[in-house]
N, C-alpha and C positions, 0 to 999 in steps of 0.2 A: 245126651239124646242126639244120635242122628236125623239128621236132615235130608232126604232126597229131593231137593227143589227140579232136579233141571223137566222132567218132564209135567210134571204136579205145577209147575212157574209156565210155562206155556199153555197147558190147557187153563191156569184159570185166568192167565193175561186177558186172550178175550173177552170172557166170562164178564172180567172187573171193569174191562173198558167199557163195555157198553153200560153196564149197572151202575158205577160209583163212579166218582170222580172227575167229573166231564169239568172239563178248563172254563167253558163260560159258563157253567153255574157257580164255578168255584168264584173265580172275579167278583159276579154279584153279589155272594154272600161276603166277601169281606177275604175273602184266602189270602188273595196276596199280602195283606198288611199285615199276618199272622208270623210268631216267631215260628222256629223250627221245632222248639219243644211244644208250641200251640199245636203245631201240624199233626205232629206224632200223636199227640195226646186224644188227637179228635180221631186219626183216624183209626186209634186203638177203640175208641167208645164207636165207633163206625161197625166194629166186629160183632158186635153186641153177645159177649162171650160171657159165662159163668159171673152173672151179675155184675162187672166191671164197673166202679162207680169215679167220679173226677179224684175222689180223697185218696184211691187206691193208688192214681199215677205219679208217684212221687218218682225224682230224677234216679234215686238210687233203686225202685224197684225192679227185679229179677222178670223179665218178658213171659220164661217157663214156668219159674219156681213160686214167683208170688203172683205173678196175676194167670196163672192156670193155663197157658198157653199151650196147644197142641198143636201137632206139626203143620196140620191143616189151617188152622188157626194162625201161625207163624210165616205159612207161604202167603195168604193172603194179605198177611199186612205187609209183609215185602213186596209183592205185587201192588198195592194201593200206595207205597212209599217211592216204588219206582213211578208210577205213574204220576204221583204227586207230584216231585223234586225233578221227573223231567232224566231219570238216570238208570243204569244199568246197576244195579249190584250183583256181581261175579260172587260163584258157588263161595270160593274161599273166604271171602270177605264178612258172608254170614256171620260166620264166628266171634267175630267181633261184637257184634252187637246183642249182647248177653244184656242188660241193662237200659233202661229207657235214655239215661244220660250217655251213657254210651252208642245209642243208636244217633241221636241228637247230634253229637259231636262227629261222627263217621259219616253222619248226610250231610252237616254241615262244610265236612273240610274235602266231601265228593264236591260241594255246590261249587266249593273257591277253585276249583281246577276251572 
């Protein structure tokens, strides 16, 4: 599946900044003390997509193939993942993150830079 983020990634940046993820709600509820597969995991059930339940998010599961993710679907939680982690993720980079463990591990070693 092709991905067209770059212009679909800036109209919904604003979109998400003002809606989801504001930094001092996040503190309050407990964010920061959260791992990186917490983060991901919350803000996948944040999308509230094709019934997405906690049991479905296992490390190994498929973003598109098992948890039904469509493009729309896909930009958004990139957008909610940059805004979270505080980072850019460049068009090429997407591709990597085929997998929740794989996403996980790809924000985690953007954070260590």
């Amino acid at each position: 599946m092709v991905f067209n983020l770059k212009g679909e990634c800036h109209r919904l940046q604003k979109l998400f900044r003002i809606k989801f993820m504001k930094k001092d709600k996040l503190k309050m509820k407990g964010w920061m003390n959260m791992t990186t597969l917490e983060k991901v995991k919350a803000i996948i059930l944040k999308l509230k997509k094709k019934n997405i339940t906690e049991a479905d998010l296992k490390p190994e599961a498929l973003l598109v193939e098992n948890l039904k993710l469509d493009s729309l679907d896909y930009t958004e939680l990139l957008v909610m993942a940059e805004e979270t982690f505080a980072i850019t993720i460049p068009q090429e980079d997407v591709k990597e993150m085929t997998t929740i463990a794989y996403a996980v591990a790809y924000l985690d070693k953007r954070i260590a830079k």
